[in-house]
MMTF fields as JSON, N, C-alpha, C and O atoms, coordinates in Angstrom:
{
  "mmtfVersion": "1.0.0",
  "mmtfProducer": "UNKNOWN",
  "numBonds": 475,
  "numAtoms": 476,
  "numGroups": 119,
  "numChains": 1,
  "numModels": 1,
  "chainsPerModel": [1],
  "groupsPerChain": [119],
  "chainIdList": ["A"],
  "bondAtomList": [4, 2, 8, 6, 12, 10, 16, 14, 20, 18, 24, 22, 28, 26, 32, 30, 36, 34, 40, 38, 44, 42, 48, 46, 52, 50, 56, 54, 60, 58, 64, 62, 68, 66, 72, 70, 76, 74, 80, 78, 84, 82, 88, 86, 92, 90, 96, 94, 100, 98, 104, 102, 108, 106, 112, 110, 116, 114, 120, 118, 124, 122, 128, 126, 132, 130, 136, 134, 140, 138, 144, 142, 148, 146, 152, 150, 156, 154, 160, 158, 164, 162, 168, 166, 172, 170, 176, 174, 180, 178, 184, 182, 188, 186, 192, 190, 196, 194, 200, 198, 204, 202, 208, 206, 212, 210, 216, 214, 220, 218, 224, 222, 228, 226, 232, 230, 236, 234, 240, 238, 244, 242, 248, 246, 252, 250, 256, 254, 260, 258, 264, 262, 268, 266, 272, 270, 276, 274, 280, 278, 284, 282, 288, 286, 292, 290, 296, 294, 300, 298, 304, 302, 308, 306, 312, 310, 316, 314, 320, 318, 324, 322, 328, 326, 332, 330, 336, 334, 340, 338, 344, 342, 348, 346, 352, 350, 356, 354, 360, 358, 364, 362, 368, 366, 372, 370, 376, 374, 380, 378, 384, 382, 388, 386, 392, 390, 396, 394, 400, 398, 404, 402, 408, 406, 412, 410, 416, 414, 420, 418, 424, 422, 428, 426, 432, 430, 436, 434, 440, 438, 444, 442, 448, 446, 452, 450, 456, 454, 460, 458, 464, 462, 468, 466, 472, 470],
  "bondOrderList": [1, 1, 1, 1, 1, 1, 1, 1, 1, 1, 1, 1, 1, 1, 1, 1, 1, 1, 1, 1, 1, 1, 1, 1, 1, 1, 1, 1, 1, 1, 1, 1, 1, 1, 1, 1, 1, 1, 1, 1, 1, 1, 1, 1, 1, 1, 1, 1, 1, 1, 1, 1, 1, 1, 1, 1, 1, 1, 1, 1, 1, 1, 1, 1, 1, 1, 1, 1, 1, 1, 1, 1, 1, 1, 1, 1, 1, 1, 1, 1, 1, 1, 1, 1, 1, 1, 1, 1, 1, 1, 1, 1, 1, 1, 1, 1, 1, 1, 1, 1, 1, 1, 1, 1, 1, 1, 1, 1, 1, 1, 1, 1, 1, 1, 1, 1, 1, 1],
  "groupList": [{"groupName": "UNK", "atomNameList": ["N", "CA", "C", "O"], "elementList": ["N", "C", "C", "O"], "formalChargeList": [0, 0, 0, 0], "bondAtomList": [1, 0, 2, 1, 3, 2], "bondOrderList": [1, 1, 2], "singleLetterCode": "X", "chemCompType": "L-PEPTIDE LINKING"}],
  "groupTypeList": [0, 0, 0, 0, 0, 0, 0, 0, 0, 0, 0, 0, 0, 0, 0, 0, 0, 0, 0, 0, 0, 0, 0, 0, 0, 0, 0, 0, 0, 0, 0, 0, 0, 0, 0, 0, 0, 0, 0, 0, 0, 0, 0, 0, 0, 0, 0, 0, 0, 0, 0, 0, 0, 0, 0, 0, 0, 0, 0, 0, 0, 0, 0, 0, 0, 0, 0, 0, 0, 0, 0, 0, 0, 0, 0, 0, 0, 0, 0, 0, 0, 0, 0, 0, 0, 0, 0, 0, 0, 0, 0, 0, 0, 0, 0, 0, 0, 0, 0, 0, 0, 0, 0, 0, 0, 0, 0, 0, 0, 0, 0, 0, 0, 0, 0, 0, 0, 0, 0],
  "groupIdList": [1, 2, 3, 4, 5, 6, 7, 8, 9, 10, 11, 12, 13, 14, 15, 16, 17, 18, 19, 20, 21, 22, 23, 24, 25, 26, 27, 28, 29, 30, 31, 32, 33, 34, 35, 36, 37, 38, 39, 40, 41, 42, 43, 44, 45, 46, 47, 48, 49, 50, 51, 52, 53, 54, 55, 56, 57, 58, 59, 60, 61, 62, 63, 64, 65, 66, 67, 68, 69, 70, 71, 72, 73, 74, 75, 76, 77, 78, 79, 80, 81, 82, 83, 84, 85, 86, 87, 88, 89, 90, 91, 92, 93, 94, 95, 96, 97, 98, 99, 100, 101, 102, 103, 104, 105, 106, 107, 108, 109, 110, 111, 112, 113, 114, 115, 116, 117, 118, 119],
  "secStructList": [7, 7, 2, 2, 2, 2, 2, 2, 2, 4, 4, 4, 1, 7, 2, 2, 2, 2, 2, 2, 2, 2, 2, 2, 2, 2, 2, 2, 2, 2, 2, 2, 2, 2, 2, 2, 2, 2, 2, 2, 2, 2, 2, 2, 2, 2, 2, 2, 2, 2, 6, 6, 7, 7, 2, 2, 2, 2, 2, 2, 2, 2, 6, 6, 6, 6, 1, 7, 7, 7, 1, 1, 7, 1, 7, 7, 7, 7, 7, 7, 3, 3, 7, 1, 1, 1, 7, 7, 3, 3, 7, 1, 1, 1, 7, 7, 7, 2, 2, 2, 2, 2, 2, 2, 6, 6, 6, 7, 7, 6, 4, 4, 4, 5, 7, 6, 6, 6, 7],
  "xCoordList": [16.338, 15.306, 15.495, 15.976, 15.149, 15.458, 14.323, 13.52, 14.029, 13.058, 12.596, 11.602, 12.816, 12.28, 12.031, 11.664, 12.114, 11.888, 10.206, 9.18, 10.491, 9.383, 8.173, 7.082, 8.589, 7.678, 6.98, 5.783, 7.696, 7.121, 6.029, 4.849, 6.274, 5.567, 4.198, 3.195, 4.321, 3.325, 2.127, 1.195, 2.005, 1.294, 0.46, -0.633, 0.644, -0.15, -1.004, -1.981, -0.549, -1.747, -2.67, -2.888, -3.254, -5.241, -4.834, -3.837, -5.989, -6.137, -5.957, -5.2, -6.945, -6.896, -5.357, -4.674, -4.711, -3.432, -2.36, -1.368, -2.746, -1.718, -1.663, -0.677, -3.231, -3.148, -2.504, -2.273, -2.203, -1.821, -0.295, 0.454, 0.338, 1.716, 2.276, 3.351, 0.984, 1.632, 1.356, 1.899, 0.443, 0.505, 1.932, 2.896, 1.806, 3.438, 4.673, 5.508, 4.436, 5.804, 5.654, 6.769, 4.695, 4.715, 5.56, 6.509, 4.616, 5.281, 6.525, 7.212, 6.932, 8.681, 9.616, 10.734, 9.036, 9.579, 9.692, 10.732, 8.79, 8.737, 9.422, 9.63, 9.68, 10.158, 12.077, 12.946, 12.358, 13.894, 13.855, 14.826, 12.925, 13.016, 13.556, 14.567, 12.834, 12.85, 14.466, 15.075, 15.039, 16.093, 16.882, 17.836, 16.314, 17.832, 17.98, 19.09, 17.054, 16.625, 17.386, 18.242, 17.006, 17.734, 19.483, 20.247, 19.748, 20.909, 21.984, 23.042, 20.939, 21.992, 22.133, 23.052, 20.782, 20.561, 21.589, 21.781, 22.215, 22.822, 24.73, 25.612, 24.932, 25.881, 26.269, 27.343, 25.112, 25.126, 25.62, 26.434, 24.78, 25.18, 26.562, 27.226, 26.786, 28.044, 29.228, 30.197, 28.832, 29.611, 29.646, 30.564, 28.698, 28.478, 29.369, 29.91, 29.267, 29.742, 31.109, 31.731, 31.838, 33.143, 33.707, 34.861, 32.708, 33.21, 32.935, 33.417, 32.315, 31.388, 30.473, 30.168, 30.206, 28.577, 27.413, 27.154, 26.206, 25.066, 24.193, 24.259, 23.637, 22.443, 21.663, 21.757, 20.813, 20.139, 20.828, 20.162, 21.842, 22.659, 23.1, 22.979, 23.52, 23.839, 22.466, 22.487, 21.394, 20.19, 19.731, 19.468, 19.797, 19.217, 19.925, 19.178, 21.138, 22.341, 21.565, 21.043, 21.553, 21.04, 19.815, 19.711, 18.849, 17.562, 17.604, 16.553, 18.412, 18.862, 19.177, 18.481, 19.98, 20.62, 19.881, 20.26, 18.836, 17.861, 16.56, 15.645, 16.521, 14.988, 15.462, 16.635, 14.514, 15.021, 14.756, 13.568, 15.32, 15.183, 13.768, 13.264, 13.294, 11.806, 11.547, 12.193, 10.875, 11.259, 11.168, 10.496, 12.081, 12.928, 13.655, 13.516, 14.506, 15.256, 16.876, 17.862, 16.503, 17.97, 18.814, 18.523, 19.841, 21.073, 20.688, 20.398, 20.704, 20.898, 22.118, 23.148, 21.751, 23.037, 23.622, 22.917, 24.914, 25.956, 26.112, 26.288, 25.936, 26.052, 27.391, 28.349, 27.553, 28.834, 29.385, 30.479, 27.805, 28.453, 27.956, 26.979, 28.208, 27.831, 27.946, 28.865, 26.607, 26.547, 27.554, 27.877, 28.627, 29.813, 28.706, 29.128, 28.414, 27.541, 25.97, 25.723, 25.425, 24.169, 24.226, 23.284, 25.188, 25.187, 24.536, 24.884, 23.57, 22.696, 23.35, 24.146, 22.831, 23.537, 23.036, 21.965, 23.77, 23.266, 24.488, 25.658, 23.113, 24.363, 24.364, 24.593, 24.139, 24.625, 23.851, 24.183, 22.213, 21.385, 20.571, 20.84, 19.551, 18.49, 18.569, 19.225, 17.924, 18.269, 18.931, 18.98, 19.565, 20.575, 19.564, 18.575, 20.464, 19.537, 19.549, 20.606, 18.768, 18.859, 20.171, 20.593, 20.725, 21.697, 23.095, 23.801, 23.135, 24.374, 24.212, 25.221, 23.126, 22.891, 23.322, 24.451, 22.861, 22.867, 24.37, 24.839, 24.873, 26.739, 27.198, 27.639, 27.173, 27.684, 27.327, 28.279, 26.393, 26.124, 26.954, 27.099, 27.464, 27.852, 29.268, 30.28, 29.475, 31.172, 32.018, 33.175, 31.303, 31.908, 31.793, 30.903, 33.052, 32.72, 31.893, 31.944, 31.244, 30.639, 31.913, 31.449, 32.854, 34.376, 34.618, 34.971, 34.084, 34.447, 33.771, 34.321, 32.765, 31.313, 31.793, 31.233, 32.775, 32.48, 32.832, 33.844, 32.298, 32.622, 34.116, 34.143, 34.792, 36.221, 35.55, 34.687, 36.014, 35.827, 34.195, 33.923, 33.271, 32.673, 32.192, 31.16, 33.134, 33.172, 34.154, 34.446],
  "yCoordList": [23.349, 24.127, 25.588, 25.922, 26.301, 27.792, 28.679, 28.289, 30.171, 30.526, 30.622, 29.901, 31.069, 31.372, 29.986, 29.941, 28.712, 27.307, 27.561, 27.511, 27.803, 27.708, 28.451, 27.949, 29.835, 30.813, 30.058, 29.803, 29.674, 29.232, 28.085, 28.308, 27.242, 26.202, 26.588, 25.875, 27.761, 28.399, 28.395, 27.675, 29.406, 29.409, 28.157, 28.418, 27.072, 26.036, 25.465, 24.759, 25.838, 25.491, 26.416, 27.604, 25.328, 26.182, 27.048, 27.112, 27.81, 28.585, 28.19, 28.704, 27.013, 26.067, 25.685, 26.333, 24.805, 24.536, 26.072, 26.118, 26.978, 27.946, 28.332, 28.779, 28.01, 29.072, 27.67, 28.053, 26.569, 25.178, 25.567, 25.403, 26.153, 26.48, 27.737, 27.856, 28.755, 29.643, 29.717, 30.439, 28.772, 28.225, 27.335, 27.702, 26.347, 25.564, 26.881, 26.88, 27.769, 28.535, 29.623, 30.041, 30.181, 31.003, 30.246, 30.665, 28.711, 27.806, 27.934, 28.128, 27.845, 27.277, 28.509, 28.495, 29.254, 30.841, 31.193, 31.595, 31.022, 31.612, 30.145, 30.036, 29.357, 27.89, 28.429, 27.786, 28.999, 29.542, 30.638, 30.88, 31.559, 33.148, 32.342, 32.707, 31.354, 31.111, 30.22, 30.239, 29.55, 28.708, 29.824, 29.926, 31.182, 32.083, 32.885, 33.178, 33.119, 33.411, 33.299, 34.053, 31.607, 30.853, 30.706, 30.902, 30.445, 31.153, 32.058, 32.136, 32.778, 34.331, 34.787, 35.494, 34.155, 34.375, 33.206, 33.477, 32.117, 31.419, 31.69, 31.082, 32.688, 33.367, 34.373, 34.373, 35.344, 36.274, 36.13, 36.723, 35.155, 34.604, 34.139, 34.302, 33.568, 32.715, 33.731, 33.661, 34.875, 36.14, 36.777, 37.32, 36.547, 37.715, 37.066, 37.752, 35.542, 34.904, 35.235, 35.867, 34.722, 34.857, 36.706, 37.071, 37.413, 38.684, 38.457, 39.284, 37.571, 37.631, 38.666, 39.324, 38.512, 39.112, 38.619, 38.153, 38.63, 37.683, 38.117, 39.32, 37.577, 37.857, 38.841, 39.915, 38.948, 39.86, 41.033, 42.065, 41.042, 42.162, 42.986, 44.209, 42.354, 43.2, 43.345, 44.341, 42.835, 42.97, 44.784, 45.811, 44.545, 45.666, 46.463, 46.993, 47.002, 47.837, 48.457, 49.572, 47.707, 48.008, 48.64, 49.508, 48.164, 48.991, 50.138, 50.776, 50.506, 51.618, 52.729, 53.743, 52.58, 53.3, 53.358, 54.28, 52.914, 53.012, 53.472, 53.745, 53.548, 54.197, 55.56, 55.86, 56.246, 58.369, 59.129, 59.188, 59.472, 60.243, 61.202, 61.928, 60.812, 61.647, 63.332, 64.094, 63.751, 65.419, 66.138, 65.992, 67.215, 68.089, 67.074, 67.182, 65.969, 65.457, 65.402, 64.856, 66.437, 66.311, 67.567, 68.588, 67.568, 68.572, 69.412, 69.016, 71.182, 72.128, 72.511, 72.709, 72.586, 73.026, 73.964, 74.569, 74.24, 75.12, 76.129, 75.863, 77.451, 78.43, 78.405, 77.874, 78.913, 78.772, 80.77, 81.334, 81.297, 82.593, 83.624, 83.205, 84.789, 85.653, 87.391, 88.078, 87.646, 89.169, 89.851, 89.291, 90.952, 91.432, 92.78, 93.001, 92.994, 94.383, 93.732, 94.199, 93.047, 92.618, 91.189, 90.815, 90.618, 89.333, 88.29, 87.135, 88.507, 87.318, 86.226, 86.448, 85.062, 83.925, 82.872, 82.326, 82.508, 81.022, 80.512, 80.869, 78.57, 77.786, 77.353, 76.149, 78.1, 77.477, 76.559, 75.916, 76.366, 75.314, 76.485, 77.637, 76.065, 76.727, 77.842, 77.561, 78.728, 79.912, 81.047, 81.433, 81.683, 82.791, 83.704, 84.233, 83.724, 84.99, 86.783, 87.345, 87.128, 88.893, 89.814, 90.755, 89.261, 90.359, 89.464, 89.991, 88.708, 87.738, 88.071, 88.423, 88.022, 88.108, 89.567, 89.657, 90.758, 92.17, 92.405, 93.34, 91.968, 91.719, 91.57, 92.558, 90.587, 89.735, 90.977, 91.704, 91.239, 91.912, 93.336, 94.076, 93.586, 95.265, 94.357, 95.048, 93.069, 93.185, 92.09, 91.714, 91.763, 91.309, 89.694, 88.989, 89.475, 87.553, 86.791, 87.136, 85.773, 84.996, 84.46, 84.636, 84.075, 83.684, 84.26, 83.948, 85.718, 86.525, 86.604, 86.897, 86.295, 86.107, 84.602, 84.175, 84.041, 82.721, 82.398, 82.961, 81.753, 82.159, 80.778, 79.703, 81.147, 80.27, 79.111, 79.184, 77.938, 76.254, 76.363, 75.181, 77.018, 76.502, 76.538, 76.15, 77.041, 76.812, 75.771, 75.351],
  "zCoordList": [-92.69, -93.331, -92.929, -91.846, -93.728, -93.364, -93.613, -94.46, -92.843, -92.509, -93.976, -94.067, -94.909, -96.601, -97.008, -98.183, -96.377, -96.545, -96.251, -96.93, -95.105, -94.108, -94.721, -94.99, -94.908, -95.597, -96.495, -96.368, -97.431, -98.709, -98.266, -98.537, -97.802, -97.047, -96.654, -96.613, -96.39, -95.502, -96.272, -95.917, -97.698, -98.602, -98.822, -99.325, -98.62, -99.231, -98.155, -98.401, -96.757, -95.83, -95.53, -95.768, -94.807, -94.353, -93.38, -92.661, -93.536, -92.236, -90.75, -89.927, -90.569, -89.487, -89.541, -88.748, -90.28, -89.753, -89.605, -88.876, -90.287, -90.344, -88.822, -88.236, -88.146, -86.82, -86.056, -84.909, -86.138, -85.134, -85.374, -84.411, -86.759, -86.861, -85.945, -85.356, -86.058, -85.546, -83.46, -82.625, -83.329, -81.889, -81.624, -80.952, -82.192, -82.176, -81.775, -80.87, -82.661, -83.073, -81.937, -81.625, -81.26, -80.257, -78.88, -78.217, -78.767, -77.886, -77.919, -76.916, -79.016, -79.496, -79.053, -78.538, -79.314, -79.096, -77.348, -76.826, -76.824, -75.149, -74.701, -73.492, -75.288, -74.379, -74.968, -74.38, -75.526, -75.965, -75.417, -74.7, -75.502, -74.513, -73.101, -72.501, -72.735, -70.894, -70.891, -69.821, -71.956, -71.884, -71.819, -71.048, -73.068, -72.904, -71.42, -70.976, -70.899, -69.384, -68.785, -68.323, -68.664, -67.437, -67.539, -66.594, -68.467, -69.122, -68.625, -68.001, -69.373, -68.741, -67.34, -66.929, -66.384, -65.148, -64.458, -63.272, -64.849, -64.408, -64.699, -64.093, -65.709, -66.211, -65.111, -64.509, -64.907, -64.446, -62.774, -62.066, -62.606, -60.884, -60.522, -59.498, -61.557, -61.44, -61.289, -60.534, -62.38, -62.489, -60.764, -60.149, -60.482, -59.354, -57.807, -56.94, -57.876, -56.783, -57.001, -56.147, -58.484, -58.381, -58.085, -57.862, -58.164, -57.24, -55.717, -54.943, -55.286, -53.86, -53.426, -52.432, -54.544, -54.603, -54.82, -55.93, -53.497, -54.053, -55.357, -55.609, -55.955, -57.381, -56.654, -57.248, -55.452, -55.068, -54.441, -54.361, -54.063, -53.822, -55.159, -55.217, -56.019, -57.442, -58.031, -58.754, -58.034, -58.732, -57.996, -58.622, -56.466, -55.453, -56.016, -56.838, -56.128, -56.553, -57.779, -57.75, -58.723, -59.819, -60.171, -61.038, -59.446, -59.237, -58.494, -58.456, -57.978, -57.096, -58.169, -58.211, -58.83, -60.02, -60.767, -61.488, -61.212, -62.345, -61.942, -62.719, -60.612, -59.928, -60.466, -60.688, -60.621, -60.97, -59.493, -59.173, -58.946, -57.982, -57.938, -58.795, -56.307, -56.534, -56.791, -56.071, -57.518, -57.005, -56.045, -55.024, -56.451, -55.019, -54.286, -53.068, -54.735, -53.946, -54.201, -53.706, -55.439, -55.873, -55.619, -56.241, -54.75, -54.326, -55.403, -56.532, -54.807, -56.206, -56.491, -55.846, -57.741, -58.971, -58.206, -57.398, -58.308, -57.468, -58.945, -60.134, -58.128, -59.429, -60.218, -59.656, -61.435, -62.062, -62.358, -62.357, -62.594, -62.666, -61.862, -61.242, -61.606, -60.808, -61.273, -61.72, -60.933, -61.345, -61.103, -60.055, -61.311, -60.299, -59.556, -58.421, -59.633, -58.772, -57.743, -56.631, -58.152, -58.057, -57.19, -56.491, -57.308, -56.533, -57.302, -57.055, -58.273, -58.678, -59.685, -60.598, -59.297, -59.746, -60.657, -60.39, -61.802, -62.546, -62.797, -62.938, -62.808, -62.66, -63.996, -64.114, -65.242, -66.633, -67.182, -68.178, -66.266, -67.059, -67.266, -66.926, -67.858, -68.069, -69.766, -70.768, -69.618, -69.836, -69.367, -68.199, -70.597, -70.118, -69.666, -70.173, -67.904, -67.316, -68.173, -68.46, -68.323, -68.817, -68.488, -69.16, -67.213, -66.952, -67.916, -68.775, -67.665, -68.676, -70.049, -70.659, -70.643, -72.286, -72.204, -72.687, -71.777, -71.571, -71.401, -72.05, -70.925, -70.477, -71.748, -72.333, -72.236, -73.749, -74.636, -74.921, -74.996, -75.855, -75.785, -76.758, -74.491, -74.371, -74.483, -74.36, -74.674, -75.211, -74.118, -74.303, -73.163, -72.044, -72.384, -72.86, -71.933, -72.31, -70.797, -69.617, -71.402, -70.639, -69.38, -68.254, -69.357, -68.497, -67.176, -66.039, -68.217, -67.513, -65.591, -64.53, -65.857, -64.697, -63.879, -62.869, -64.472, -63.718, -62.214, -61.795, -61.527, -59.873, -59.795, -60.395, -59.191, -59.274, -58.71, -57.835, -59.29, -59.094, -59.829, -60.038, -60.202, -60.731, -62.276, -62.825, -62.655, -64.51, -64.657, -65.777]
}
């Protein structure tokens, strides 16, 4: 039987049975969510031993990498360019500082400013 089987089917029952179908079919549904579960969680393990790695050791790993770092905990950006007279520095995120745009515009390439190893 196929789901447009089913559909059609549908139309001719009651209310009362429509809601006993769609209880059945929620059942039917989270009892295959939990088979595909167990599943993949038994895939996954199996995967992890034949590296010799436990399930909670690669699980921890993983949540590690997917937590976001709290703020102000992250190393700062290492500048990329540098004023030549003034000393002042950006590292290429943000917005273009005033003295860089002011540079460009009188003709000077952006390259030109870059501090060695960090462009």
């Amino acid at each position: 039987m196929t789901a447009s089987d089913v559909l059609t089917a549908l139309k001719a029952l009651s209310v009362e049975d429509l809601d006993k179908v769609i209880t059945a079919a929620e059942q039917e549904r989270q009892a295959k969510r939990e088979a595909g579960r167990k599943a993949l969680l038994e895939e996954v393990r199996a995967k992890a031993e034949a590296l010799g790695l436990s399930l909670n050791a690669l699980l921890e790993g993983a949540a590690d990498r997917d937590r976001p770092s709290p703020k102000g905990t992250r190393a700062p950006v290492r500048p990329k360019y540098r004023h030549p007279e003034t000393g002042e520095t950006w590292s290429g995120r943000g917005s273009t500082p005033s003295w860089l745009k002011r540079l460009e515009k009188e003709g000077r390439r952006r390259e030109d400013f870059a501090i060695d190893g960090g462009a």
